[in-house]
mmCIF file as gemmi writes it, N, C-alpha and C atoms, coordinates in Angstrom:
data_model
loop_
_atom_site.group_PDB
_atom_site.id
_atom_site.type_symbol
_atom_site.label_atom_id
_atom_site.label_alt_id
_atom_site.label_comp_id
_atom_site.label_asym_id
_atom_site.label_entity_id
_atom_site.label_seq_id
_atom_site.pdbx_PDB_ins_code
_atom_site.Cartn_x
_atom_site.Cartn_y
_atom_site.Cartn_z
_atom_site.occupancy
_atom_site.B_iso_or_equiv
_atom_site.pdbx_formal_charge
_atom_site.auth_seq_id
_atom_site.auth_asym_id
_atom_site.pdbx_PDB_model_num
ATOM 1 N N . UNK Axp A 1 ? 0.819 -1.192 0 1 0 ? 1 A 1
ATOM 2 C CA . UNK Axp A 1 ? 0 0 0 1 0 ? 1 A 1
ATOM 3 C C . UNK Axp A 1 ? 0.866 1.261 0 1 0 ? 1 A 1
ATOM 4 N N . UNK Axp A 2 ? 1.752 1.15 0.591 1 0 ? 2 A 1
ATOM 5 C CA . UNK Axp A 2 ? 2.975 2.52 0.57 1 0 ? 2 A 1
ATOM 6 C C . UNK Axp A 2 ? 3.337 2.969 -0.73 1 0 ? 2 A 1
ATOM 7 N N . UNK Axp A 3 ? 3.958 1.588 -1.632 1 0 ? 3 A 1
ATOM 8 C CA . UNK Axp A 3 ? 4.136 1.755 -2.737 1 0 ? 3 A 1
ATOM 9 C C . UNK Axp A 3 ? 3.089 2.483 -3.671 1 0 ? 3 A 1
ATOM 10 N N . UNK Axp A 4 ? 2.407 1.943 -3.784 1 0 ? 4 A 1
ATOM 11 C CA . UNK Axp A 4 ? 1.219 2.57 -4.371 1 0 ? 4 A 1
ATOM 12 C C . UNK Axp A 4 ? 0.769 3.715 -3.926 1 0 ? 4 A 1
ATOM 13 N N . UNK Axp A 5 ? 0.911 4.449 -2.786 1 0 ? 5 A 1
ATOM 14 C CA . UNK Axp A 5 ? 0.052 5.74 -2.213 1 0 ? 5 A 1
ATOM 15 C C . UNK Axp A 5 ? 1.737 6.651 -3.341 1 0 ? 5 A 1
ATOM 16 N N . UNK Axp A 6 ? 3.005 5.895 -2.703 1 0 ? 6 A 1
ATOM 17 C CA . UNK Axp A 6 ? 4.489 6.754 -2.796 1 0 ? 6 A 1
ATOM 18 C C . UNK Axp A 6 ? 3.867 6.893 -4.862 1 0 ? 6 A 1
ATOM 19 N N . UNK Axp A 7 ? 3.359 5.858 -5.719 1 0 ? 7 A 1
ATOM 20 C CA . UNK Axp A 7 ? 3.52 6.018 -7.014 1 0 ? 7 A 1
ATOM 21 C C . UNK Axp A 7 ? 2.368 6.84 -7.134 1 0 ? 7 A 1
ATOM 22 N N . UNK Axp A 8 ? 1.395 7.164 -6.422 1 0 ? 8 A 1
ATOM 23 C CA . UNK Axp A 8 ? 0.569 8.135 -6.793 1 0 ? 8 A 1
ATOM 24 C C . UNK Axp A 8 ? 1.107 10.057 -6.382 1 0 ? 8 A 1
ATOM 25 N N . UNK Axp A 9 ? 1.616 9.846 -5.532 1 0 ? 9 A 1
ATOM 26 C CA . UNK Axp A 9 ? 2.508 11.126 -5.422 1 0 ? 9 A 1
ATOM 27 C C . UNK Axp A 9 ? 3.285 11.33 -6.215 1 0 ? 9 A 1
ATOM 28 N N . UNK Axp A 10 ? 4.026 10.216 -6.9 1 0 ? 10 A 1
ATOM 29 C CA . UNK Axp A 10 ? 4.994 10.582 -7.674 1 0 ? 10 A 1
ATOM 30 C C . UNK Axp A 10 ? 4.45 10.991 -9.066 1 0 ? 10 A 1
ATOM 31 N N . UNK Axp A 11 ? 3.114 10.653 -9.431 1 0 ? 11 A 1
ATOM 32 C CA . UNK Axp A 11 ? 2.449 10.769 -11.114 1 0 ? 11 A 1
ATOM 33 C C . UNK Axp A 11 ? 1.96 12.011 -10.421 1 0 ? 11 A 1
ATOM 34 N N . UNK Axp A 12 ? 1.224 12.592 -9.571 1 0 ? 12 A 1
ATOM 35 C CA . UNK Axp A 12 ? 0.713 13.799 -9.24 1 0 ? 12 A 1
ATOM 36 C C . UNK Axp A 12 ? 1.409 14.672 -9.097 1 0 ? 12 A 1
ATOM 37 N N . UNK Axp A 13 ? 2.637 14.722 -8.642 1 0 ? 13 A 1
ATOM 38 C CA . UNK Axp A 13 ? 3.515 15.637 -8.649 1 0 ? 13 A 1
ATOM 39 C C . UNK Axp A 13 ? 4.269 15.88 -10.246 1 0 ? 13 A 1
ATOM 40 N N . UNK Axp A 14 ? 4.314 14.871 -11.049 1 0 ? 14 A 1
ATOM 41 C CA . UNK Axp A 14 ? 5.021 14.775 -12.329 1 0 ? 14 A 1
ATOM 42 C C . UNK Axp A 14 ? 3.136 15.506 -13.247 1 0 ? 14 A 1
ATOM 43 N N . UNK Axp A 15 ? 2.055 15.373 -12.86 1 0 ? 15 A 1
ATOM 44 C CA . UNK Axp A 15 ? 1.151 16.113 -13.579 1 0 ? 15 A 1
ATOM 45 C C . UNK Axp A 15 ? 1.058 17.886 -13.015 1 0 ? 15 A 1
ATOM 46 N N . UNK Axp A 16 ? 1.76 18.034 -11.901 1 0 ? 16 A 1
ATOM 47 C CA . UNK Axp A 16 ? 1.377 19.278 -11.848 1 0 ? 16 A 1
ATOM 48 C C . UNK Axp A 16 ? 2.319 20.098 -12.344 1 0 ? 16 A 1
ATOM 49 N N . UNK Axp A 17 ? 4.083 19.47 -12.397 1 0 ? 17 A 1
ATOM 50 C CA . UNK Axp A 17 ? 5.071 20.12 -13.113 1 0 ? 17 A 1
ATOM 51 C C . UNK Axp A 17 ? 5.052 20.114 -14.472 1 0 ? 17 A 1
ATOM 52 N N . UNK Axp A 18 ? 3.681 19.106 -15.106 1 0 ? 18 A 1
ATOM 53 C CA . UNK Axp A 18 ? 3.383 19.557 -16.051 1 0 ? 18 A 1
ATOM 54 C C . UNK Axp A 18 ? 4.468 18.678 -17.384 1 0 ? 18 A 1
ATOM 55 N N . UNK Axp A 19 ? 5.162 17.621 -16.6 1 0 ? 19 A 1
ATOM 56 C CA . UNK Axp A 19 ? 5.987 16.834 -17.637 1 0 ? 19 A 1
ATOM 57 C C . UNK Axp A 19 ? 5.561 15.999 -18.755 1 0 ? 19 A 1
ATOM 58 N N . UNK Axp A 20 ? 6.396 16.019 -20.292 1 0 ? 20 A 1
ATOM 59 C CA . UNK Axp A 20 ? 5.884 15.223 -20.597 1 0 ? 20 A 1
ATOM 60 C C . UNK Axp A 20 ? 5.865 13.873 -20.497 1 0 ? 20 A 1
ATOM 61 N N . UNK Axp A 21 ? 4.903 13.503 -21.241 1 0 ? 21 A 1
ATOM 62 C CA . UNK Axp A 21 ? 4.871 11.202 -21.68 1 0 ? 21 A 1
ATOM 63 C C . UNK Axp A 21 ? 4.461 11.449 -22.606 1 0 ? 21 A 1
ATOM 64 N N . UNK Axp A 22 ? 5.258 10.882 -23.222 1 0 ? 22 A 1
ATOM 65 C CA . UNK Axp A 22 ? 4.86 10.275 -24.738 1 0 ? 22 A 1
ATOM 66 C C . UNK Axp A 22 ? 3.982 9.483 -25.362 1 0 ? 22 A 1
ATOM 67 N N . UNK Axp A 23 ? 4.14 8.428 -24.227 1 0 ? 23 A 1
ATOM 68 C CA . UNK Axp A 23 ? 3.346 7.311 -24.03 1 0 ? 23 A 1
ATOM 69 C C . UNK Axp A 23 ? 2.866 6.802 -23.207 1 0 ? 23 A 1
ATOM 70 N N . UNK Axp A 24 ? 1.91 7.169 -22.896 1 0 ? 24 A 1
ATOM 71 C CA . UNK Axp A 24 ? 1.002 7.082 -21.222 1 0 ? 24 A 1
ATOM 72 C C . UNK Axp A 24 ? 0.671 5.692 -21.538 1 0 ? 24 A 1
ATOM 73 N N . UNK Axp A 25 ? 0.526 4.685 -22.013 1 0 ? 25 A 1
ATOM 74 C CA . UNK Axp A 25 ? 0.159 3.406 -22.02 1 0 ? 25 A 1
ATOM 75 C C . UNK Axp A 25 ? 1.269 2.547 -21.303 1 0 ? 25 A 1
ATOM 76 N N . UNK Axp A 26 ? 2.539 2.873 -21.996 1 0 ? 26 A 1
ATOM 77 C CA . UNK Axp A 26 ? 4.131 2.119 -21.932 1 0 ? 26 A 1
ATOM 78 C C . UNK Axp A 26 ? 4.24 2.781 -19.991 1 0 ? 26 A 1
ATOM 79 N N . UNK Axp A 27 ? 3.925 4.218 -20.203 1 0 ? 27 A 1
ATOM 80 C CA . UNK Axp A 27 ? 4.362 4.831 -18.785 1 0 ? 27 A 1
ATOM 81 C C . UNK Axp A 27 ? 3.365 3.836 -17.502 1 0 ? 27 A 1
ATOM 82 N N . UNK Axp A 28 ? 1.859 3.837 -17.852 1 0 ? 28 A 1
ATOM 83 C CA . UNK Axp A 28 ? 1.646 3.308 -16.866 1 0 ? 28 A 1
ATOM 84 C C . UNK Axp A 28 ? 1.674 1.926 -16.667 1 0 ? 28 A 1
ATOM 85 N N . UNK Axp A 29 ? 2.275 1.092 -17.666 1 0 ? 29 A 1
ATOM 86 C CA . UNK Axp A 29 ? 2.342 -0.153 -17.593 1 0 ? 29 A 1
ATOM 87 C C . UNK Axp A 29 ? 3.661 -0.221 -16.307 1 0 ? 29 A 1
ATOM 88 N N . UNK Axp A 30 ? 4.966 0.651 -17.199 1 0 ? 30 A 1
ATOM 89 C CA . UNK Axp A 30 ? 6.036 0.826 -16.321 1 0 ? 30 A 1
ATOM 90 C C . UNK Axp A 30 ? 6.09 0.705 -15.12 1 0 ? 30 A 1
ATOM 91 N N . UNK Axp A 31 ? 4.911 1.622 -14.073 1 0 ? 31 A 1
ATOM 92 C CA . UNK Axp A 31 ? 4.952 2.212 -13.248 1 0 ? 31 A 1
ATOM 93 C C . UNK Axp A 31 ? 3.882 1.786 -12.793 1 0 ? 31 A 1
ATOM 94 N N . UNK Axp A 32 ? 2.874 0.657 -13.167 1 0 ? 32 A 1
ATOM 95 C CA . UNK Axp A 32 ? 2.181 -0.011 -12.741 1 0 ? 32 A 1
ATOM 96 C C . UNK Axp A 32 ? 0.609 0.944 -11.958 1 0 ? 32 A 1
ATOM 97 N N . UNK Axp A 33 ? 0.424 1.726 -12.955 1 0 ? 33 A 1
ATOM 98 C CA . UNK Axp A 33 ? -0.736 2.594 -12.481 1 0 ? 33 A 1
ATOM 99 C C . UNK Axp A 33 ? -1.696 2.755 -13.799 1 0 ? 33 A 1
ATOM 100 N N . UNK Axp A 34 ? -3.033 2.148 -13.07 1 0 ? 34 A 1
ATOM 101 C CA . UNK Axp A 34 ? -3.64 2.076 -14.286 1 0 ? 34 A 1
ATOM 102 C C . UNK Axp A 34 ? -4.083 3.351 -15.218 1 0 ? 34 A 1
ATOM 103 N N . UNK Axp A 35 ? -4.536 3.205 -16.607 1 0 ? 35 A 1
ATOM 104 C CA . UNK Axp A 35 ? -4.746 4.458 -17.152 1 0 ? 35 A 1
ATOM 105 C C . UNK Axp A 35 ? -6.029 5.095 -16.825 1 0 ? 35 A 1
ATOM 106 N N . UNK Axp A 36 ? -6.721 4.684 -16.982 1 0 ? 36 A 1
ATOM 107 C CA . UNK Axp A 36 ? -7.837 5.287 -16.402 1 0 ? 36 A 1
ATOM 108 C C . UNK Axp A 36 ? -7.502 5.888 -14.957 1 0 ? 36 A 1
ATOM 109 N N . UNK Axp A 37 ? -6.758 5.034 -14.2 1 0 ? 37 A 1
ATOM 110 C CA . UNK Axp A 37 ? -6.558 6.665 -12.885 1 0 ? 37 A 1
ATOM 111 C C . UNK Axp A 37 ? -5.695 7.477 -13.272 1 0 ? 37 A 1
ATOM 112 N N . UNK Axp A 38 ? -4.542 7.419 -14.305 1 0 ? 38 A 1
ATOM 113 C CA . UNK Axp A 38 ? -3.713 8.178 -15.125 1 0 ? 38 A 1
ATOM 114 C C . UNK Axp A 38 ? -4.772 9.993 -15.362 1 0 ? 38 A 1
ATOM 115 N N . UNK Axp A 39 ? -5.26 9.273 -16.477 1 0 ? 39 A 1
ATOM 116 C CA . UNK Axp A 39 ? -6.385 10.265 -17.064 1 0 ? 39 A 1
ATOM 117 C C . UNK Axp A 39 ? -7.285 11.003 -15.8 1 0 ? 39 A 1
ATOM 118 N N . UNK Axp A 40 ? -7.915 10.469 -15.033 1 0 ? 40 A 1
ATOM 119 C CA . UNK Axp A 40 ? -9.084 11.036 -13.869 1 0 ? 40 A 1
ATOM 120 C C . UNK Axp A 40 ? -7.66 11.66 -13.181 1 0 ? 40 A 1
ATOM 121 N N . UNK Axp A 41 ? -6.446 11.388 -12.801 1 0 ? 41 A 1
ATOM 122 C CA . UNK Axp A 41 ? -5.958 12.689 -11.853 1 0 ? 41 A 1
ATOM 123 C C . UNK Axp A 41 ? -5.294 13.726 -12.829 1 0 ? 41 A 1
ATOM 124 N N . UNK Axp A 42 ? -4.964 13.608 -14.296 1 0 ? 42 A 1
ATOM 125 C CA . UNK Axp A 42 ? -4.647 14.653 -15.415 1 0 ? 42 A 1
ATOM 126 C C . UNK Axp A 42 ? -5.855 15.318 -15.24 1 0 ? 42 A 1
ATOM 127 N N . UNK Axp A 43 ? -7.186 15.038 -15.455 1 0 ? 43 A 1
ATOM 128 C CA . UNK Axp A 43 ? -8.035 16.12 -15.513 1 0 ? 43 A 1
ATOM 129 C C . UNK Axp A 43 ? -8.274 16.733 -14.262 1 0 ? 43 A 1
ATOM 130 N N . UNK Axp A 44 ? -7.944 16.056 -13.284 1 0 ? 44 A 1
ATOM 131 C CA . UNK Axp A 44 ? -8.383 16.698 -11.85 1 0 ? 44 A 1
ATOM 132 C C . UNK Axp A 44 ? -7.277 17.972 -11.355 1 0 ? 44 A 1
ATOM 133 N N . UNK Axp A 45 ? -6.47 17.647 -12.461 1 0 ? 45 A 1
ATOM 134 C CA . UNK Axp A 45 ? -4.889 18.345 -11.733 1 0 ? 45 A 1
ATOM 135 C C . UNK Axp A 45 ? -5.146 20.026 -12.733 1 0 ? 45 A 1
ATOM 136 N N . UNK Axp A 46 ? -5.638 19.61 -14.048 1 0 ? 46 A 1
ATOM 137 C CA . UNK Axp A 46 ? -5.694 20.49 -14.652 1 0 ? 46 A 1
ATOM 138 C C . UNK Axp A 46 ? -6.963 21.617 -14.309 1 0 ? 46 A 1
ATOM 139 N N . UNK Axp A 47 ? -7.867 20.433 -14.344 1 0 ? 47 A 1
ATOM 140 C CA . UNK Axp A 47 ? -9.287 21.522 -13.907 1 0 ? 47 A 1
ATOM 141 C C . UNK Axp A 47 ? -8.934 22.365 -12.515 1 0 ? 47 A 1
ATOM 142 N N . UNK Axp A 48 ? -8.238 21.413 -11.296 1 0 ? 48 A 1
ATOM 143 C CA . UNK Axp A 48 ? -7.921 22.303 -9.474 1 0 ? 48 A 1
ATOM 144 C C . UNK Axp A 48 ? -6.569 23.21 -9.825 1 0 ? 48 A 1
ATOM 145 N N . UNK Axp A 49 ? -6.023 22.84 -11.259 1 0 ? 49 A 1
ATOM 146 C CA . UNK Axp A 49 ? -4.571 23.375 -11.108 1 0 ? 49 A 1
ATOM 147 C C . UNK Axp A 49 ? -3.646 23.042 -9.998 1 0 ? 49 A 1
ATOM 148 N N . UNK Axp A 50 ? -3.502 22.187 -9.064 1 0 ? 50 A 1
ATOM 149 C CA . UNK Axp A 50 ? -2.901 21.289 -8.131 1 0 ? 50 A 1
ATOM 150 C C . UNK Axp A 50 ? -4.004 20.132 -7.672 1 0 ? 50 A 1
ATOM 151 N N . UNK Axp A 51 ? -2.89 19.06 -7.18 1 0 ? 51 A 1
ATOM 152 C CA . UNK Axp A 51 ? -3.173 18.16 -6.349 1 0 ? 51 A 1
ATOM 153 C C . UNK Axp A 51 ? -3.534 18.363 -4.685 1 0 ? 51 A 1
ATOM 154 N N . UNK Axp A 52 ? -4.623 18.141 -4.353 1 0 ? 52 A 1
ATOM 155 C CA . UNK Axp A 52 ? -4.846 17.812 -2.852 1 0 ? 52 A 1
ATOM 156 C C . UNK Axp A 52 ? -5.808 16.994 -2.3 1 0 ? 52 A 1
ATOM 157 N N . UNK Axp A 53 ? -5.376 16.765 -1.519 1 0 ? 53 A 1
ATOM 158 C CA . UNK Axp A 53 ? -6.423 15.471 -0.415 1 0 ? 53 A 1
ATOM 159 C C . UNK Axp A 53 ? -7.708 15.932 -0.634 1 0 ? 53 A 1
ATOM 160 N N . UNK Axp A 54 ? -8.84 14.988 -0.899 1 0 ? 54 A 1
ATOM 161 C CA . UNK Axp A 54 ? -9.967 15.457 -0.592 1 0 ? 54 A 1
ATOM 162 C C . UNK Axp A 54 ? -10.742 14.761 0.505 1 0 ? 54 A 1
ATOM 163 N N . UNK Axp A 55 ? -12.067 15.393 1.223 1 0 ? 55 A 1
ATOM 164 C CA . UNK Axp A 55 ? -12.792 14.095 2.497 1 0 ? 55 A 1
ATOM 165 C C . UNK Axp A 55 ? -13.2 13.395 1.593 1 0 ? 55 A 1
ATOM 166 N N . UNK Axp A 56 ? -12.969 12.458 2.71 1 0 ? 56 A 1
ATOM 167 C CA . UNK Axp A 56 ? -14.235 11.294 1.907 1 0 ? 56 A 1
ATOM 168 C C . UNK Axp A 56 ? -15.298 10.829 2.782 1 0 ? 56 A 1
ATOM 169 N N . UNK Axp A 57 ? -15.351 11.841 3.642 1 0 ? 57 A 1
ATOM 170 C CA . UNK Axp A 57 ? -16.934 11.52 3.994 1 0 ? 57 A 1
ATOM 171 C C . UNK Axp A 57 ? -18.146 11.692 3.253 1 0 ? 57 A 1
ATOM 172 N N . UNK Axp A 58 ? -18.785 11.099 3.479 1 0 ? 58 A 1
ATOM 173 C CA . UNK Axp A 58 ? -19.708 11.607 2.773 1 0 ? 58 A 1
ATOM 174 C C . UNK Axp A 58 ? -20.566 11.949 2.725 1 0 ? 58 A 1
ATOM 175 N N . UNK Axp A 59 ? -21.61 12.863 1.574 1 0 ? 59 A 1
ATOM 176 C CA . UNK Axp A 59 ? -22.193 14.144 1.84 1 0 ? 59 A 1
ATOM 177 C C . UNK Axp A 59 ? -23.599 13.822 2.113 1 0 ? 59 A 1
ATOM 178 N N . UNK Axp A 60 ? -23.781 12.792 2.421 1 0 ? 60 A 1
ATOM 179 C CA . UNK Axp A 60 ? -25.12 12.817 3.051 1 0 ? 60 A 1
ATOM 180 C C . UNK Axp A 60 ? -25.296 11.803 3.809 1 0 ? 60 A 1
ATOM 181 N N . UNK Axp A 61 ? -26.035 11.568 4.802 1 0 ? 61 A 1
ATOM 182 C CA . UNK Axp A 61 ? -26.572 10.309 5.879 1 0 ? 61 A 1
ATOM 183 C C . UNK Axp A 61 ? -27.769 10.293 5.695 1 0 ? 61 A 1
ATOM 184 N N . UNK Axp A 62 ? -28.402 10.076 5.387 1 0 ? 62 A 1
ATOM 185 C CA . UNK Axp A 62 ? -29.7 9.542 5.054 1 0 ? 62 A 1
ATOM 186 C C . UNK Axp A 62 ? -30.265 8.555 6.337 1 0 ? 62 A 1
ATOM 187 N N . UNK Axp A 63 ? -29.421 7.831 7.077 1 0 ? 63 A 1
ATOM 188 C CA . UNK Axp A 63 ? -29.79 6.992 8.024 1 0 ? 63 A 1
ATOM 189 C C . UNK Axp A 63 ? -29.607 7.663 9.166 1 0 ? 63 A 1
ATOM 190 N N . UNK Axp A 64 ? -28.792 8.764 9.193 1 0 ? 64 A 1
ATOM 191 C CA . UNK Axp A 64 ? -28.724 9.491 10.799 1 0 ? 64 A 1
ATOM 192 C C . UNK Axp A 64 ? -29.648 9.724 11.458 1 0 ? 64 A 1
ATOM 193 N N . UNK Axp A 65 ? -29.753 9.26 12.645 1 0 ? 65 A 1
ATOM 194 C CA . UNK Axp A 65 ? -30.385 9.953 13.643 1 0 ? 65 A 1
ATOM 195 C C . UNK Axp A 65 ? -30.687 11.46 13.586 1 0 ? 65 A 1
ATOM 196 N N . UNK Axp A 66 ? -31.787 11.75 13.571 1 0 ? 66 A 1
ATOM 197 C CA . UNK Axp A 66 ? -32.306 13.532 12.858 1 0 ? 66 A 1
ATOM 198 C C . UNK Axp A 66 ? -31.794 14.214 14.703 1 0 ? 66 A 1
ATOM 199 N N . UNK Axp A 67 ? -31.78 15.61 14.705 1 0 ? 67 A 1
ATOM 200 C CA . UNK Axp A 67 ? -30.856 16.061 15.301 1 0 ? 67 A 1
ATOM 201 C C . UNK Axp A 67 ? -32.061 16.131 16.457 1 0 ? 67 A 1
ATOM 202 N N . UNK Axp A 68 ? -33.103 16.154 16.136 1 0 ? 68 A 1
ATOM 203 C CA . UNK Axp A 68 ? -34.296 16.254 17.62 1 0 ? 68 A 1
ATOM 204 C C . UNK Axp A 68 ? -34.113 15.212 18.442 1 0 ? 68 A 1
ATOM 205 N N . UNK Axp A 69 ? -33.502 13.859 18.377 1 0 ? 69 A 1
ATOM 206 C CA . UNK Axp A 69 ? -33.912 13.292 18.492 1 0 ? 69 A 1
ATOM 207 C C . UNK Axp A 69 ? -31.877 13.052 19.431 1 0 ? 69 A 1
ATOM 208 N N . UNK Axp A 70 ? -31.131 13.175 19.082 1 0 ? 70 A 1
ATOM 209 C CA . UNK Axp A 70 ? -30.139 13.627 19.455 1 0 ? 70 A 1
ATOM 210 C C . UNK Axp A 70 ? -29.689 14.765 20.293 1 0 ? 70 A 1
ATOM 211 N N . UNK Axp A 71 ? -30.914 15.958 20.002 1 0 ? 71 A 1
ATOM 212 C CA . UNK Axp A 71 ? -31.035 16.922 21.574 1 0 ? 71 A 1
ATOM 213 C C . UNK Axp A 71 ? -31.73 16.428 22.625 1 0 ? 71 A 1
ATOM 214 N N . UNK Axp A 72 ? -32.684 15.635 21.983 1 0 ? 72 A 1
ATOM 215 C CA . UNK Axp A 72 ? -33.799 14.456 23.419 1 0 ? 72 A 1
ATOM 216 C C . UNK Axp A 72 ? -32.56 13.836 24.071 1 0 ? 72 A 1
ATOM 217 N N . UNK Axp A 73 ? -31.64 13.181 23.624 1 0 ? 73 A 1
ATOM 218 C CA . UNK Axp A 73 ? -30.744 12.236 24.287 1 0 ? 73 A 1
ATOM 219 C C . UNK Axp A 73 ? -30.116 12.936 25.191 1 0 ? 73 A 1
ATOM 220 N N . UNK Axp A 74 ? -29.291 13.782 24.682 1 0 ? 74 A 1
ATOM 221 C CA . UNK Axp A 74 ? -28.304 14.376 25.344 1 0 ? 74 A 1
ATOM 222 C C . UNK Axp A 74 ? -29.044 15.081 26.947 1 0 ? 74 A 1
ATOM 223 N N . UNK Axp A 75 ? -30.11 15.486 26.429 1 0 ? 75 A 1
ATOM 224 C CA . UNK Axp A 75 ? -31.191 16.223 27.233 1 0 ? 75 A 1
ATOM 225 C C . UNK Axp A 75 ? -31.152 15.224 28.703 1 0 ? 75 A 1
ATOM 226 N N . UNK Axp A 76 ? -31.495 14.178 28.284 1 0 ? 76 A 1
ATOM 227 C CA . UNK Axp A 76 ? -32.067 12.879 29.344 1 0 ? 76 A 1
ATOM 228 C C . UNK Axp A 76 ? -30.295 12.488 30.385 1 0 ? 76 A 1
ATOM 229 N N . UNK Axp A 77 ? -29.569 12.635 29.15 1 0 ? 77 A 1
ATOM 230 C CA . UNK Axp A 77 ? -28.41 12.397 29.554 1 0 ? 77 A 1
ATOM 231 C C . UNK Axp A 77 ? -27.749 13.401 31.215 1 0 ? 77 A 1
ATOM 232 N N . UNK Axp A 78 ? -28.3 14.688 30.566 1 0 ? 78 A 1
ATOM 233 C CA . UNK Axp A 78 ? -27.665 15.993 31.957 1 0 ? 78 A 1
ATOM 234 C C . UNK Axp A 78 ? -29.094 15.186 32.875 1 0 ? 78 A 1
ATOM 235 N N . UNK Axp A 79 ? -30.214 15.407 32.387 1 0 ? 79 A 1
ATOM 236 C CA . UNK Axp A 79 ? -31.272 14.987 33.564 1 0 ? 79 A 1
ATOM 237 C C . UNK Axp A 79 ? -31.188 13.561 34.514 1 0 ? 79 A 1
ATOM 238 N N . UNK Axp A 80 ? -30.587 13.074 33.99 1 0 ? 80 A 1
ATOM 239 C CA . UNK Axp A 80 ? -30.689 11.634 34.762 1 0 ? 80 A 1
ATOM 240 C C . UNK Axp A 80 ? -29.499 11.208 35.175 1 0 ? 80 A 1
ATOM 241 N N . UNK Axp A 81 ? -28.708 12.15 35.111 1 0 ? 81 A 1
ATOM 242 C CA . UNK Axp A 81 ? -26.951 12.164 35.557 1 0 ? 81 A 1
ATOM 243 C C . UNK Axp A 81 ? -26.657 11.465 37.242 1 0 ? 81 A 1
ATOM 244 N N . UNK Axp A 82 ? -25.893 10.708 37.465 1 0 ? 82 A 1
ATOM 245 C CA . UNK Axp A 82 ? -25.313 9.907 37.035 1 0 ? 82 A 1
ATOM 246 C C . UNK Axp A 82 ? -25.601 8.543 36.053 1 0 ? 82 A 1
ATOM 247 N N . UNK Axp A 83 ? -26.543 8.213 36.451 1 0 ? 83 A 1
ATOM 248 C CA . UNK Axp A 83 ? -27.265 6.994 35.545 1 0 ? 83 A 1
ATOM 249 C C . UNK Axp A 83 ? -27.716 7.433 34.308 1 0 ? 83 A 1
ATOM 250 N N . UNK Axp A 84 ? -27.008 7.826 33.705 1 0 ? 84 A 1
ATOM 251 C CA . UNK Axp A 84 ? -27.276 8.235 32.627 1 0 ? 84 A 1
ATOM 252 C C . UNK Axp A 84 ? -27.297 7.414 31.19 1 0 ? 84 A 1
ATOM 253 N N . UNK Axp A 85 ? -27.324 6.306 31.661 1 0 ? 85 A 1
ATOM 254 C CA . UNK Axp A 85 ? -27.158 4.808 30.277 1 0 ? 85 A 1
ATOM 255 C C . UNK Axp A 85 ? -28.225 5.214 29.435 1 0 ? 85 A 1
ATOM 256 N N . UNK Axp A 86 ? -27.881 4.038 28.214 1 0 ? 86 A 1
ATOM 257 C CA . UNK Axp A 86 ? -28.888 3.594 27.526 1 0 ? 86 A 1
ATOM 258 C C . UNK Axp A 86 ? -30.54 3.129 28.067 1 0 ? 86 A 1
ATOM 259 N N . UNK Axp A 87 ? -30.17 2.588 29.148 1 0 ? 87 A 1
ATOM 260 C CA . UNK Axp A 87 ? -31.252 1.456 29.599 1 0 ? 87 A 1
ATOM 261 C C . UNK Axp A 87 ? -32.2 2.568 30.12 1 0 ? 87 A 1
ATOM 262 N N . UNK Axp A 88 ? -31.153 3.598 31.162 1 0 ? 88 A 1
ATOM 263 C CA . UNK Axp A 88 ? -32.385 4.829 31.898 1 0 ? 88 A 1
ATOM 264 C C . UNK Axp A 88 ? -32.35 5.732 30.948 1 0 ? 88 A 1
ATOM 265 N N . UNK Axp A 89 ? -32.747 5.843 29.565 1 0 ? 89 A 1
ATOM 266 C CA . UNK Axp A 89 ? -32.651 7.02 28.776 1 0 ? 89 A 1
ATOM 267 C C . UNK Axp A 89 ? -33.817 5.92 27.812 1 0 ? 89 A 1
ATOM 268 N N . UNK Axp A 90 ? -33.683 5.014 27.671 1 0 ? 90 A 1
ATOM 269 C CA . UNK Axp A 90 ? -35.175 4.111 27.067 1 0 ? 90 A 1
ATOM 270 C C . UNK Axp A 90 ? -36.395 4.32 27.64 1 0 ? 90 A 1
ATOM 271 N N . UNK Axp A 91 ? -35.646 3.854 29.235 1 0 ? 91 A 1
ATOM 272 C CA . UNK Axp A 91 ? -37.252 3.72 30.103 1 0 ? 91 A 1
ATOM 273 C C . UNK Axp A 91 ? -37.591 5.398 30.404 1 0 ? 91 A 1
């Protein structure tokens, strides 16, 4: 996994200095990175004009607990302090 994170720094840094390849097929065979992620970080580098980390959280929860329902808890939690569990926050 090192290898692979170290060869993606190394093609991202070689797309933002903007070097050439001649032959991006031969290059990523070389260097063992497929083309298709070749291409998706060339356009990403060109469209941000640099490379950087992005989150990967992600942008929606759909299953979360809605936030009323998460101020009820917390709520029960100061009120019923010390016993403040699961079990006395059910009943």
């Amino acid at each position: 996994m090192a290898r692979k994170q170290a060869m993606m720094r190394f093609l991202d840094a070689m797309l933002v200095a903007e070097v050439k390849i001649d032959n991006v097929a031969e290059w990523c065979r070389a260097n063992g990175v497929n083309p298709r992620t070749f291409y998706r970080h060339r356009a990403r580098v060109a469209a941000e004009g640099e490379w950087r980390e992005r989150s990967r959280r992600p942008r929606s929860s759909p299953t979360a607990t809605s936030g009323v329902v998460v101020a009820e808890v917390l709520r029960l939690r100061e009120v019923l302090a010390p016993d403040n569990g699961a079990d006395s926050i059910r009943a």
